[in-house]
DSSP file (Angstrom, degrees, kcal/mol; ACC not computed):
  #  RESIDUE AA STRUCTURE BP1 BP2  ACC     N-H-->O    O-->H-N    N-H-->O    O-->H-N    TCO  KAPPA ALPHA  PHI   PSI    X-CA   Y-CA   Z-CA
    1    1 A X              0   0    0      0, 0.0     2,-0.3     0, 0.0     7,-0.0   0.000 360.0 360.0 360.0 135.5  -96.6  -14.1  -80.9
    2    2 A X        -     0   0    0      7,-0.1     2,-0.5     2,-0.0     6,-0.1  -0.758 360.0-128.8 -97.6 148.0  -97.9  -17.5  -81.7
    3    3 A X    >   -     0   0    0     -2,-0.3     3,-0.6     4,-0.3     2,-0.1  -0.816   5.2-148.0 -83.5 124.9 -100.8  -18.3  -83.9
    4    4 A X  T 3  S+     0   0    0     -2,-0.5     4,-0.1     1,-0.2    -1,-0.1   0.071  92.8  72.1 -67.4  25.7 -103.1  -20.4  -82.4
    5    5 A X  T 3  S+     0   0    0      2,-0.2    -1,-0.2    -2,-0.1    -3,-0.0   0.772 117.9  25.1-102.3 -39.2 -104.0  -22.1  -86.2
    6    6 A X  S <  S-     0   0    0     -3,-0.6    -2,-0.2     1,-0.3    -3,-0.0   0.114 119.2-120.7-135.5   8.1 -100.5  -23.8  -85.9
    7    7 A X        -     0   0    0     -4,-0.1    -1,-0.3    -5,-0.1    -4,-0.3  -0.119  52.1 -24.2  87.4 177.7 -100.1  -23.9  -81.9
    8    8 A X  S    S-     0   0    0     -6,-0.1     2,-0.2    -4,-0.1     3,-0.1  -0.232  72.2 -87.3 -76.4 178.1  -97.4  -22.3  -79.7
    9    9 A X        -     0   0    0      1,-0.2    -1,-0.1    -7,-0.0    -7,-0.1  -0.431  53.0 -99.7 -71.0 145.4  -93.5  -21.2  -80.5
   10   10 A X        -     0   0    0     -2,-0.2     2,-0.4     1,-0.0    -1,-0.2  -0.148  37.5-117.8 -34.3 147.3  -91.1  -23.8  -80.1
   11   11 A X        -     0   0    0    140,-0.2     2,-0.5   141,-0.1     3,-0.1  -0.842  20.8-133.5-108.9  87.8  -89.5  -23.4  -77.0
   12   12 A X        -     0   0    0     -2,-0.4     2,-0.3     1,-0.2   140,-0.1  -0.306  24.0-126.7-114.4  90.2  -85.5  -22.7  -77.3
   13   13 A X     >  -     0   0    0     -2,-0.5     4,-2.0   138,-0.2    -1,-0.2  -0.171  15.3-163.7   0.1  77.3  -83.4  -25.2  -74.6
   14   14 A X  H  > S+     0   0    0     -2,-0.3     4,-2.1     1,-0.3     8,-0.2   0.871  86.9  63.1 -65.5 -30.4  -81.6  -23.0  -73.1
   15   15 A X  H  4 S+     0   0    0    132,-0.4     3,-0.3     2,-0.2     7,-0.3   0.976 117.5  35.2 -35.0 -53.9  -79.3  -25.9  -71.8
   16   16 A X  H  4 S+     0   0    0      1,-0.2    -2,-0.2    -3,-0.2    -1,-0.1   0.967 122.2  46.9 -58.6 -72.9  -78.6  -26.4  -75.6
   17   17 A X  H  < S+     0   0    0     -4,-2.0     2,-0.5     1,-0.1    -1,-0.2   0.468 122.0  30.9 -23.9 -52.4  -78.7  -22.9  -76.3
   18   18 A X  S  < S+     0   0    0     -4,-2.1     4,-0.5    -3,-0.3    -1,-0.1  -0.930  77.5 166.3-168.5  79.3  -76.4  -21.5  -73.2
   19   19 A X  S  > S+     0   0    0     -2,-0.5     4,-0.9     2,-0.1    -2,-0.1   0.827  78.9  35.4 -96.5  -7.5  -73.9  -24.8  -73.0
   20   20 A X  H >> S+     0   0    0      2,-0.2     4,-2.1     3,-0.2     3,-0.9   0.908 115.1  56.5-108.3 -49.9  -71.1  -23.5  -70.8
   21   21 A X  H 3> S+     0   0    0      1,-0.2     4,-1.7     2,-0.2    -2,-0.1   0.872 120.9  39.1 -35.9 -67.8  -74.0  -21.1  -68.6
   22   22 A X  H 3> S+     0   0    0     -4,-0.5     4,-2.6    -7,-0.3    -1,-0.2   0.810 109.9  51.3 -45.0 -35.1  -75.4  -25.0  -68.3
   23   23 A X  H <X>S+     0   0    0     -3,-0.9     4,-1.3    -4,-0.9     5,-0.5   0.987 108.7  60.1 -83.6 -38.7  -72.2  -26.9  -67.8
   24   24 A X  H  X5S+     0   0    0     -4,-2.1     4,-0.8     2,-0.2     3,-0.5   0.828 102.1  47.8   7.5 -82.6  -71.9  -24.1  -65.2
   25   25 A X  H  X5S+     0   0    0     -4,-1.7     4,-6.9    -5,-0.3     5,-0.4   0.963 117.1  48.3 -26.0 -66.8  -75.1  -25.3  -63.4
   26   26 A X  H  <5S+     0   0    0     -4,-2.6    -1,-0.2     1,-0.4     4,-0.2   0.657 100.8  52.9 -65.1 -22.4  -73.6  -28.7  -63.6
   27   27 A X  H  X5S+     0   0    0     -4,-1.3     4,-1.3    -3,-0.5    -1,-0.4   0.467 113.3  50.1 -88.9 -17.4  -70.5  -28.5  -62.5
   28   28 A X  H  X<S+     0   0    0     -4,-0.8     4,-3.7    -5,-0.5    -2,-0.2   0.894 104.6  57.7 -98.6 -18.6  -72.1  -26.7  -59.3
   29   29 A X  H  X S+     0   0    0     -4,-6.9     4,-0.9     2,-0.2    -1,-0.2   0.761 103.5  57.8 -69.6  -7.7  -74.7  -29.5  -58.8
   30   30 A X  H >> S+     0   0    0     -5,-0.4     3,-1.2    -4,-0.2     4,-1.0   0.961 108.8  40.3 -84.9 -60.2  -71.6  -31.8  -58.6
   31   31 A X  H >X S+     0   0    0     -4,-1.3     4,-1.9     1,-0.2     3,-0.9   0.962 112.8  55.7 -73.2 -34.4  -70.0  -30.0  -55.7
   32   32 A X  H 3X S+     0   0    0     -4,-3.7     4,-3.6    -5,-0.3    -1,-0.2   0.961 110.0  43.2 -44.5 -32.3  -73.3  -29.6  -54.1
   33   33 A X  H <X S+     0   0    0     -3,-1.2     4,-0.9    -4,-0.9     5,-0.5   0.816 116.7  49.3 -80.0 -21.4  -74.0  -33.5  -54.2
   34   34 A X  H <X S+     0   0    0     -4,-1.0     4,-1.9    -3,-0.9    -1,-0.2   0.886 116.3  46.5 -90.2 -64.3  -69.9  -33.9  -53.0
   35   35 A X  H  X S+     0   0    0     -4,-1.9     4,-1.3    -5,-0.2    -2,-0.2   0.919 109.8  51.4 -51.4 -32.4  -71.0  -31.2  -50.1
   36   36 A X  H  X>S+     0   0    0     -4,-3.6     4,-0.7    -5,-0.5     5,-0.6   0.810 117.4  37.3 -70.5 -97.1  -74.2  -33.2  -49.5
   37   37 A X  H ><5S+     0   0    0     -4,-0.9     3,-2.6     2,-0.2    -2,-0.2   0.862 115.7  57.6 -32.1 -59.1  -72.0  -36.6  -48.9
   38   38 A X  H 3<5S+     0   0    0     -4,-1.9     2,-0.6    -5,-0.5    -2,-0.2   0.634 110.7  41.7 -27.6 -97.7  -69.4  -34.6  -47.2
   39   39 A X  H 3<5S-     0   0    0     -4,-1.3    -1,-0.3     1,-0.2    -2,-0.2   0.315 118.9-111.8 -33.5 -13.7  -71.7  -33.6  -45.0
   40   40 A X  T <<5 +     0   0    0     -3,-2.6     2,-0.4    -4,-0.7    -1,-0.2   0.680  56.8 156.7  78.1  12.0  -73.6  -37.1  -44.5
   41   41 A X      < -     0   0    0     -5,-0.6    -1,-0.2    -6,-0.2    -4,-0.1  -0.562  43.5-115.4 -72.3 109.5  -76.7  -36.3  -46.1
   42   42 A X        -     0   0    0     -2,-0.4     3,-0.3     1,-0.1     4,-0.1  -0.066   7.4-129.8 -36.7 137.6  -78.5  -39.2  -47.3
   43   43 A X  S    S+     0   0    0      1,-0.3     4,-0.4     2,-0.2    -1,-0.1   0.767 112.3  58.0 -67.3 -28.3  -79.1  -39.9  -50.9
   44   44 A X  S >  S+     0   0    0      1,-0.2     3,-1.2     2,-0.2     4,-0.3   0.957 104.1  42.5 -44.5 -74.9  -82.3  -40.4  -49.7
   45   45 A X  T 3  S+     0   0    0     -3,-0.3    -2,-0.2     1,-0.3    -1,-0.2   0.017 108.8  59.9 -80.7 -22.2  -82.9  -37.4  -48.3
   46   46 A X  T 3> S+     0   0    0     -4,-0.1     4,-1.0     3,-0.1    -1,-0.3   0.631  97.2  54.3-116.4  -2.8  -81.6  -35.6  -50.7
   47   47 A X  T <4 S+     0   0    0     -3,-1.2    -2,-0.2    -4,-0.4    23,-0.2   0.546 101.5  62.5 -93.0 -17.7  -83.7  -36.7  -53.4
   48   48 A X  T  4 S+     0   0    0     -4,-0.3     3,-0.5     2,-0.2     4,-0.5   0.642  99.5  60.4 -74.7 -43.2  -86.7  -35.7  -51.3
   49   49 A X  T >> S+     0   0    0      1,-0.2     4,-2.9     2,-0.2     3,-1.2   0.986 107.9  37.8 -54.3 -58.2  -85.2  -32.2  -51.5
   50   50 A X  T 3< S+     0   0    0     -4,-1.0    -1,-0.2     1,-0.3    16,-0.2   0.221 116.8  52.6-105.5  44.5  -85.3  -31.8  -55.1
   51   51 A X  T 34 S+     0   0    0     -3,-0.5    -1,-0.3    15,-0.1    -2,-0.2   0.120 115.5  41.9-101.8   0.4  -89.0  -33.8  -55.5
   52   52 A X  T <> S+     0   0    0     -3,-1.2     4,-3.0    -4,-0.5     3,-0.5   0.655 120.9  44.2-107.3 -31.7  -90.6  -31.6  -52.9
   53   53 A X  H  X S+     0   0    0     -4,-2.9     4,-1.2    -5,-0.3    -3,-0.2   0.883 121.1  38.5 -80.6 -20.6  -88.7  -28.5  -54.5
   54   54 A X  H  4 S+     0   0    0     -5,-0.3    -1,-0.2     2,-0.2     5,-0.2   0.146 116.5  52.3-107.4   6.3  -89.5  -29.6  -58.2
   55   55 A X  H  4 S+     0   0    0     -3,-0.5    -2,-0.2     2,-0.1    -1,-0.1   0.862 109.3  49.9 -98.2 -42.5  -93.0  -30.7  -57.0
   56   56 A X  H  < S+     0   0    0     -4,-3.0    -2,-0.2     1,-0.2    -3,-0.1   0.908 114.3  46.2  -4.0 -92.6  -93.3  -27.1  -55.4
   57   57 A X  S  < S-     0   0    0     -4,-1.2    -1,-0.2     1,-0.1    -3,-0.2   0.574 109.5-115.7 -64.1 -27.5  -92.2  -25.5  -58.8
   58   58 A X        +     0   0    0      1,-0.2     2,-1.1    -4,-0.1    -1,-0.1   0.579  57.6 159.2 117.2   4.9  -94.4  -27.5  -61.3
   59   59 A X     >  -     0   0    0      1,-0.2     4,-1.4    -5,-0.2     5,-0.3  -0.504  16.3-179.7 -94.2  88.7  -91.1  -29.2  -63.1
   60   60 A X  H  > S+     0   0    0     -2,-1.1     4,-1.0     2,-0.2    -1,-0.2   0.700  81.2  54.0 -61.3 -14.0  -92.4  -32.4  -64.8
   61   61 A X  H >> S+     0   0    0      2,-0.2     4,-2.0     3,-0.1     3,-0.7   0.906 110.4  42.2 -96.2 -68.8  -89.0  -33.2  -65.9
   62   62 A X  H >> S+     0   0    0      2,-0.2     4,-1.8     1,-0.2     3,-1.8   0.758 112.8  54.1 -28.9 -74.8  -87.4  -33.0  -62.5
   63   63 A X  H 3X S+     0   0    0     -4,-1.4     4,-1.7     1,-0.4     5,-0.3   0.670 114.9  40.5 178.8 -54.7  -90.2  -34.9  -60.9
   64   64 A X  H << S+     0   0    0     -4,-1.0    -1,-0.4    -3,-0.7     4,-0.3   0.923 117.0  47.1 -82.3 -34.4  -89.6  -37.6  -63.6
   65   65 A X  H XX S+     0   0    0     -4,-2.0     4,-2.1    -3,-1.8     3,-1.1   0.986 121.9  42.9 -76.6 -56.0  -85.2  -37.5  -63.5
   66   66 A X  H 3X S+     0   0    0     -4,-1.8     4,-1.6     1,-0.3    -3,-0.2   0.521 102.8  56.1 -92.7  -7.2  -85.6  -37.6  -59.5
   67   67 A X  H 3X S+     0   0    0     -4,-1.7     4,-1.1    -5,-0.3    -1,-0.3   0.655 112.1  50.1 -96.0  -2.1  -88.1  -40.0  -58.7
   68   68 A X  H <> S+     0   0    0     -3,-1.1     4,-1.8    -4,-0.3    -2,-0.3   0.796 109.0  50.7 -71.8 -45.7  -85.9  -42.3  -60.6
   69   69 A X  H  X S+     0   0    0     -4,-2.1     4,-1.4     2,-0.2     3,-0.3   0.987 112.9  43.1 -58.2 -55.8  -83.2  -41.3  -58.8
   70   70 A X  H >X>S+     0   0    0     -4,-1.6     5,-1.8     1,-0.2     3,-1.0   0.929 111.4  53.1 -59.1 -49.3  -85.0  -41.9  -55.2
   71   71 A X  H ><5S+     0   0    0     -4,-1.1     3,-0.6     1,-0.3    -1,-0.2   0.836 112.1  46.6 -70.6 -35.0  -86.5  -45.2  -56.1
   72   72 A X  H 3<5S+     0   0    0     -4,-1.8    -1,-0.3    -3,-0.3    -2,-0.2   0.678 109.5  58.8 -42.8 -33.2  -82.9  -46.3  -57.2
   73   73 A X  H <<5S-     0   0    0     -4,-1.4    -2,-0.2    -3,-1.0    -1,-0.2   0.544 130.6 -91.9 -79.5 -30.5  -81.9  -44.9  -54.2
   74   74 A X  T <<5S+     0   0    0     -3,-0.6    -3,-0.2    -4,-0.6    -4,-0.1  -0.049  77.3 136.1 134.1 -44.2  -84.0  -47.0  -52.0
   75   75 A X      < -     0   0    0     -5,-1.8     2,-0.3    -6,-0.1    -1,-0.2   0.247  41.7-136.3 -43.2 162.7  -87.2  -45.0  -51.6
   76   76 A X     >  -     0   0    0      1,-0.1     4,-2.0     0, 0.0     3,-0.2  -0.829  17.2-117.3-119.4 173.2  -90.5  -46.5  -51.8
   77   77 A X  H  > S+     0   0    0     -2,-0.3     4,-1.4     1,-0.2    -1,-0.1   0.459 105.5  66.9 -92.7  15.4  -93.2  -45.7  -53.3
   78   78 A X  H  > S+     0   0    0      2,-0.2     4,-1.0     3,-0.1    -1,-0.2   0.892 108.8  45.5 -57.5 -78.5  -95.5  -45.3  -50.4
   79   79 A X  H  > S+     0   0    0      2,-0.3     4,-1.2     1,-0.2    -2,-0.2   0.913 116.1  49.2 -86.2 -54.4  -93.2  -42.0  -49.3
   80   80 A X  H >< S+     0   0    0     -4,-2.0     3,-1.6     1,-0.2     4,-0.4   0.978 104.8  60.6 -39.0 -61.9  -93.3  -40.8  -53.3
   81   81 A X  H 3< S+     0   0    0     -4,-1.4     3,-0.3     1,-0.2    -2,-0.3   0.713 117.6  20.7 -23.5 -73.5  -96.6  -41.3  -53.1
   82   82 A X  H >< S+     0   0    0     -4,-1.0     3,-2.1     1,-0.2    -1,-0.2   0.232  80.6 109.7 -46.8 -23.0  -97.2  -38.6  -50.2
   83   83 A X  G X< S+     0   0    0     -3,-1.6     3,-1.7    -4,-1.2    -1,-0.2   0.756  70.9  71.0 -57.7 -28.5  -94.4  -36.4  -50.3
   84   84 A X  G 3  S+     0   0    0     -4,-0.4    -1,-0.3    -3,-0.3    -2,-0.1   0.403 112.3  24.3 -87.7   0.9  -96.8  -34.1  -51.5
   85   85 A X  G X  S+     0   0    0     -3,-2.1     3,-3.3     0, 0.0    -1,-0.3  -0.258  79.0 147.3-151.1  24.9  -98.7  -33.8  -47.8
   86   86 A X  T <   +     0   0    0     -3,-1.7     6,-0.1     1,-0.3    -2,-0.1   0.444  65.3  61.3 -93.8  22.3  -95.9  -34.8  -45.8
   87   87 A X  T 3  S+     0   0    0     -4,-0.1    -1,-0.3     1,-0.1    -4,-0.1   0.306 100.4  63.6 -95.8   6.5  -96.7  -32.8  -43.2
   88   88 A X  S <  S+     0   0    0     -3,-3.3    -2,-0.2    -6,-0.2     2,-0.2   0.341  97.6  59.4 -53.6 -49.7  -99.7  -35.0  -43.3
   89   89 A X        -     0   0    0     -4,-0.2     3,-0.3    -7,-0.1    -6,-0.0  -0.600  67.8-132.5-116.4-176.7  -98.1  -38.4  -42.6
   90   90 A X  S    S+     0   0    0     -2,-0.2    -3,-0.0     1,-0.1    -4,-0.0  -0.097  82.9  86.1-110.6  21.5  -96.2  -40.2  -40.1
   91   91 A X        +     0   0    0     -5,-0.1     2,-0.3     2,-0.1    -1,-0.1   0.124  66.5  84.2-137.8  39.3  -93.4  -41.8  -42.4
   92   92 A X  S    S-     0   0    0     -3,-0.3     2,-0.1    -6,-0.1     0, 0.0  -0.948  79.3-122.9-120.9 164.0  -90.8  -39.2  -42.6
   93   93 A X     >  -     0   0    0     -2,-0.3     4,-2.1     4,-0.1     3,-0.3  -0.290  33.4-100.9 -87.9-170.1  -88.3  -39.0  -39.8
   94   94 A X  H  > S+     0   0    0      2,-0.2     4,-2.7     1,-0.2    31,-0.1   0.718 117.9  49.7 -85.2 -28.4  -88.0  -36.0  -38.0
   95   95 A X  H  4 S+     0   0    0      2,-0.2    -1,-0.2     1,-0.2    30,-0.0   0.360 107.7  49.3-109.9  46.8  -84.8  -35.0  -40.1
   96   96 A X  H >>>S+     0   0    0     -3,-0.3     4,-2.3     2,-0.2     3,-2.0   0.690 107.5  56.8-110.3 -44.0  -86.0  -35.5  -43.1
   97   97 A X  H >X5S+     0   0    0     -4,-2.1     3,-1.8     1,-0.3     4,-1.2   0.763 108.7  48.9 -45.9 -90.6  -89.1  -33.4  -42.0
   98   98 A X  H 3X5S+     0   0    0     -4,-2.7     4,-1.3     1,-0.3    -1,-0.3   0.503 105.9  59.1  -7.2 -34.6  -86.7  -30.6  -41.3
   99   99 A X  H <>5S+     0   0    0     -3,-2.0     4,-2.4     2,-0.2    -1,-0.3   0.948 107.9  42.0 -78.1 -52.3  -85.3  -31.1  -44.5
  100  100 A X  H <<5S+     0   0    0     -4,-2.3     5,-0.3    -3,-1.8    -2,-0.2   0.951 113.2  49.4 -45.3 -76.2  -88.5  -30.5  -46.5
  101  101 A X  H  X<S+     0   0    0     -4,-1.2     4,-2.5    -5,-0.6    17,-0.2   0.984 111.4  49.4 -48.0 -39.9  -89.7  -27.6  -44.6
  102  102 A X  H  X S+     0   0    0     -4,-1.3     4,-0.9    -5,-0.3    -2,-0.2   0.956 112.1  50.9 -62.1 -36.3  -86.2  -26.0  -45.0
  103  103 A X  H >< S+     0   0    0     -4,-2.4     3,-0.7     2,-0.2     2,-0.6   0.350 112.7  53.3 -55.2-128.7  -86.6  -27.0  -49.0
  104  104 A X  H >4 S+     0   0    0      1,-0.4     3,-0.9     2,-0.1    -1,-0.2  -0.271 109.0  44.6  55.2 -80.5  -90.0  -25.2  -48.6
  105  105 A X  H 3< S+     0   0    0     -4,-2.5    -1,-0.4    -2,-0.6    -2,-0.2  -0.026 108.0  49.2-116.2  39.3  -88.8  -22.6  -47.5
  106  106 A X  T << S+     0   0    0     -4,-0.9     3,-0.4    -3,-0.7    -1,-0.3   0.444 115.7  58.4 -79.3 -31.1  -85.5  -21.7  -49.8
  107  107 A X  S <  S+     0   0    0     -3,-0.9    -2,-0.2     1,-0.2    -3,-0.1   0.011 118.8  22.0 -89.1  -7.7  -88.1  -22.4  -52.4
  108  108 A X  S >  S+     0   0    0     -5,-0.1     3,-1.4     3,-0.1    -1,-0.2  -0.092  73.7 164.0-144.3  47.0  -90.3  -19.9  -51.3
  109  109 A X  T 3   +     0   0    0     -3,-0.4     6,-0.2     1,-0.3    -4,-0.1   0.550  56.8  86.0 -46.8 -13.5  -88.4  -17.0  -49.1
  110  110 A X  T 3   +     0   0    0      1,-0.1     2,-1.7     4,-0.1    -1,-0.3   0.578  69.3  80.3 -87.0 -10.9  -90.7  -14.3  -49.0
  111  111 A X    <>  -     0   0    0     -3,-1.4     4,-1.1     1,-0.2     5,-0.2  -0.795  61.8-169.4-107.0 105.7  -92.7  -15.6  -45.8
  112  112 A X  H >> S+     0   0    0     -2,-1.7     3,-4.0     1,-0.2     4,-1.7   0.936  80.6  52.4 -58.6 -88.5  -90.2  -14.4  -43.5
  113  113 A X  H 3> S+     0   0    0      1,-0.3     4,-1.5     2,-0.2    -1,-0.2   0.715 110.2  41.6 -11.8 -52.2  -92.3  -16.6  -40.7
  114  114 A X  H 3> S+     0   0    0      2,-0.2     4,-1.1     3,-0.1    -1,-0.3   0.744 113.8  56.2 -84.0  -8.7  -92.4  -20.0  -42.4
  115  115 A X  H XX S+     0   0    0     -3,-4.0     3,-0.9    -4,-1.1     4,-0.6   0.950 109.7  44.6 -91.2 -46.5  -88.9  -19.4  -43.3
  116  116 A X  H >X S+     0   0    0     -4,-1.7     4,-1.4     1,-0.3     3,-0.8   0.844 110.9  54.7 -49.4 -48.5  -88.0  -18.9  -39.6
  117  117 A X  H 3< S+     0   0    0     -4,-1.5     3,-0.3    -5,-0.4     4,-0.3   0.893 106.6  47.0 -50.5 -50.0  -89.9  -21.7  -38.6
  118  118 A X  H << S+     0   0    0     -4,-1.1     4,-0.4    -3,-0.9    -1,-0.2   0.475 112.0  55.0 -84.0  -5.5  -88.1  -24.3  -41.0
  119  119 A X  H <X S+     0   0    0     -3,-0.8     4,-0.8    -4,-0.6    -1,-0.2   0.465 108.0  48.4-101.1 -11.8  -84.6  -22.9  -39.8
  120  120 A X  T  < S+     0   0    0     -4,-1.4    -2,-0.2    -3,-0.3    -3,-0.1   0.341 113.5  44.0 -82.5   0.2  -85.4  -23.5  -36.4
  121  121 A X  T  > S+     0   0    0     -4,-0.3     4,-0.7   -23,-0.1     5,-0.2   0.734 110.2  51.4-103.0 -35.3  -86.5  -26.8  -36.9
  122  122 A X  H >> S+     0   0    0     -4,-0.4     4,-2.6     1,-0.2     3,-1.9   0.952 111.9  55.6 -83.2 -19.2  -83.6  -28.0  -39.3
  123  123 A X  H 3< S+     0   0    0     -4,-0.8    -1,-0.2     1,-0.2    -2,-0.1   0.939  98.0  59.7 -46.8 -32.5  -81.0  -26.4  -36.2
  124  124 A X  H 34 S+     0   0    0      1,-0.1    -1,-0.2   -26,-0.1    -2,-0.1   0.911 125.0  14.4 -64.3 -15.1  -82.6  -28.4  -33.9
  125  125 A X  H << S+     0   0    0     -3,-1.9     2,-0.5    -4,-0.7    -2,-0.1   0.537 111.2  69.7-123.6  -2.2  -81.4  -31.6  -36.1
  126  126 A X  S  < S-     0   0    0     -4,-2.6     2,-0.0    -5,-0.2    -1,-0.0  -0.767  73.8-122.1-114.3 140.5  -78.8  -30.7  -38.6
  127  127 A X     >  -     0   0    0     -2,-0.5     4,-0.9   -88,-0.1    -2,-0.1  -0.189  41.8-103.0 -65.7-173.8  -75.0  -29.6  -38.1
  128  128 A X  H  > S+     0   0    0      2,-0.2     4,-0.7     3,-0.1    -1,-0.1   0.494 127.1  54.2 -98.3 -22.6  -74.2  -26.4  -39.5
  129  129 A X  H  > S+     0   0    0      2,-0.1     4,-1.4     3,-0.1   -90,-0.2   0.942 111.5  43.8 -79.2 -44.7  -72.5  -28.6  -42.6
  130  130 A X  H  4 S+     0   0    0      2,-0.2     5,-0.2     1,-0.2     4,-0.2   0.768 114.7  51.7 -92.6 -33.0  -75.8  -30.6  -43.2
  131  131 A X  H  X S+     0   0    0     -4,-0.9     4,-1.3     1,-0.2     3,-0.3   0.853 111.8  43.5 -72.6 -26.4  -78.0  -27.3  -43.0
  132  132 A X  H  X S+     0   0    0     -4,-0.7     4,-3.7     1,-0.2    -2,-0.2   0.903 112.4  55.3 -85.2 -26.5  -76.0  -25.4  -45.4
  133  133 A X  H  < S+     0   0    0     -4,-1.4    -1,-0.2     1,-0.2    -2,-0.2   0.196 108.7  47.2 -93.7  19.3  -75.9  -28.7  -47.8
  134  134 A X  H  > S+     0   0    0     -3,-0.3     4,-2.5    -4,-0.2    -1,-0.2   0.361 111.6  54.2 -98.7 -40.9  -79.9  -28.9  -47.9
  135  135 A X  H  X S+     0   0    0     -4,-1.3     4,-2.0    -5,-0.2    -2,-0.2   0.999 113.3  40.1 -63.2 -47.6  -80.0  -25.2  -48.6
  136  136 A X  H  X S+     0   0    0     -4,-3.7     4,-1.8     2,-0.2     5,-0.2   0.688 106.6  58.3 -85.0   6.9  -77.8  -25.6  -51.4
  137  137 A X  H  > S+     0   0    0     -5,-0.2     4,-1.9     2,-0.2    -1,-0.2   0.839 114.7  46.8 -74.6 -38.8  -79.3  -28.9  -52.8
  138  138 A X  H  X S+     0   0    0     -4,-2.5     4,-0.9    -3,-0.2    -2,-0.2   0.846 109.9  48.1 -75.7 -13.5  -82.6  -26.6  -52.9
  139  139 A X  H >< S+     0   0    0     -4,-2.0     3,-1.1     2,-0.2     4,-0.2   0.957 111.7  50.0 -94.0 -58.2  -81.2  -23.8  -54.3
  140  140 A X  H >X>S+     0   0    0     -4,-1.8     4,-2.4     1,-0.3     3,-2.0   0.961 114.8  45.8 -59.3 -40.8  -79.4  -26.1  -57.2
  141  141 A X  H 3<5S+     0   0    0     -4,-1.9     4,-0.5     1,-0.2    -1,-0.3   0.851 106.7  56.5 -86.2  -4.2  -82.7  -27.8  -58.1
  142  142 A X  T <<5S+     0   0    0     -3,-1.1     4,-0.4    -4,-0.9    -1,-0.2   0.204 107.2  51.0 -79.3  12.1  -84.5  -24.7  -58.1
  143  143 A X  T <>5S+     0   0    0     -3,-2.0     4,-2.5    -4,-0.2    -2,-0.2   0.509 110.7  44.3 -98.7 -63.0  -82.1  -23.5  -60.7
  144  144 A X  H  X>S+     0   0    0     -4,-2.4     4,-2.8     2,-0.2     5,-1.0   0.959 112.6  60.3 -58.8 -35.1  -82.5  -26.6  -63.0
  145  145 A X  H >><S+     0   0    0     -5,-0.6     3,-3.9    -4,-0.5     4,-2.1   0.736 105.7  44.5 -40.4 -92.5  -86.5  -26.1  -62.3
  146  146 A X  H 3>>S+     0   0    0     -4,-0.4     4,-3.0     1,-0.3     5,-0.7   0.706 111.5  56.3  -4.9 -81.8  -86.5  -23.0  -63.7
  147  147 A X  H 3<5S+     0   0    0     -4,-2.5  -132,-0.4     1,-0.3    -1,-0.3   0.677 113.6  36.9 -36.5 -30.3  -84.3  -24.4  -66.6
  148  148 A X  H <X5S+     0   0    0     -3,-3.9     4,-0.7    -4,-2.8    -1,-0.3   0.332 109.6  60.1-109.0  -9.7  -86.6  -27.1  -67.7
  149  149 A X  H  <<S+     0   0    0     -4,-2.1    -2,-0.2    -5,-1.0    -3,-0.2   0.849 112.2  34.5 -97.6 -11.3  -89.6  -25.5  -67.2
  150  150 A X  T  <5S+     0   0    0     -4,-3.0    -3,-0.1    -5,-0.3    -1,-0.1   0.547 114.6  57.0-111.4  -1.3  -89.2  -22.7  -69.5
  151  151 A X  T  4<S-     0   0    0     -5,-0.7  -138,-0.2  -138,-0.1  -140,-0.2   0.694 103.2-141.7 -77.4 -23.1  -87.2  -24.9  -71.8
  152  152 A X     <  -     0   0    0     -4,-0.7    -3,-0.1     1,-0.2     2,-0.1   0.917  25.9-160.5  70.5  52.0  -90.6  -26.9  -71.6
  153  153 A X        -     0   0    0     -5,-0.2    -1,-0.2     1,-0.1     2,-0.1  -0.361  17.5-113.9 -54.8 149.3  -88.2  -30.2  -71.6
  154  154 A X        -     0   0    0     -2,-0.1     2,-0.3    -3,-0.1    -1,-0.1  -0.488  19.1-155.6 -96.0 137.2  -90.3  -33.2  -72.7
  155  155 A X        -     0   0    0     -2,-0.1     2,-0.3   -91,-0.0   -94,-0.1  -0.718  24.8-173.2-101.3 171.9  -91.1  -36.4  -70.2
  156  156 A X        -     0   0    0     -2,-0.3     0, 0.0     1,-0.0     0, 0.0  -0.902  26.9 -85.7-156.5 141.4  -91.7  -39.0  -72.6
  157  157 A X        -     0   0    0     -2,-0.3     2,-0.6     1,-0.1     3,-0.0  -0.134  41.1-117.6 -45.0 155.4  -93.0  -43.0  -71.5
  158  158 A X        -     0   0    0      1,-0.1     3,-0.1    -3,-0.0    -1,-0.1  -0.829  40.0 -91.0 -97.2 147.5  -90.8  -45.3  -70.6
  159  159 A X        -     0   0    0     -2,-0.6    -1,-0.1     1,-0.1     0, 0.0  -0.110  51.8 -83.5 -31.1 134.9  -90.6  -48.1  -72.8
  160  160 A X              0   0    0      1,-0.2    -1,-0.1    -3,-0.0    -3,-0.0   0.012 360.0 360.0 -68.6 170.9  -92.5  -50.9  -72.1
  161  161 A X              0   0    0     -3,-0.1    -1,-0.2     0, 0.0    -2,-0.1   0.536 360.0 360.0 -73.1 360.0  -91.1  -53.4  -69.6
């Protein structure tokens, strides 16, 4: 129980805590990301997956590793900007929409309907290689969520320029 005179517990890293359960993780986000490029899934496009999945879940630390990643990537910041409504705008293509809504709704299964919906939409644009390597790009960064948000990993500024 924490005393509120002296603040909450420390929060125990489970990454630290758990290293081979982590290097686990990690060694399966590496073959997802080799199954994503197998597949031809843009880096792009795949970075939009786990900022819509980690924007979903609340995961400041994701949020902060992957919009680094995206911007490296190419993205701009116009489409960061938005992602959060992007059923909203007009400046995602059609399978990157697909891609999102399938994130969605890996990221939230329990509405049988919206899940149906976002699996008929990414058939209509994705191979059977590129649909299964969007599921499991949400599934891995809804693993890592999980992992920094109850490790209550720290964003920190970046340095000044």
């Amino acid at each position: 129980m924490s005393d509120t005179a002296t603040g909450p517990e420390p929060r125990v890293f489970v990454d630290k805590q758990s290293p081979k359960a982590y290097h686990a993780l990690v060694q399966t986000s590496d073959a997802v990301r080799t199954t994503a490029a197998d597949a031809g899934l843009d880096r792009i496009l795949v970075e939009l997956v786990n900022l819509r999945v980690s924007q979903i879940n609340g995961c400041a630390y994701c949020l902060h590793v992957h919009t680094r990643a995206a911007l490296r990537a190419g993205e701009t910041t116009q489409r960061l900007g938005v992602l959060a409504a992007w059923r909203d705008t007009e400046v995602f293509t059609e399978r990157e929409r697909a891609a999102l809504a399938l994130a969605e709704a890996t990221t939230a299964p329990a509405d049988g309907a919206a899940q149906d919906a976002a699996y008929a939409q990414a058939r209509a644009v994705f191979t059977d290689d590129e649909l299964s390597a969007v599921v499991w790009v949400a599934i891995t960064i809804n693993a890592f969520n999980r992992v920094s948000i109850l490790s209550k990993h720290p964003v920190r500024p970046n340095p000044a320029p």
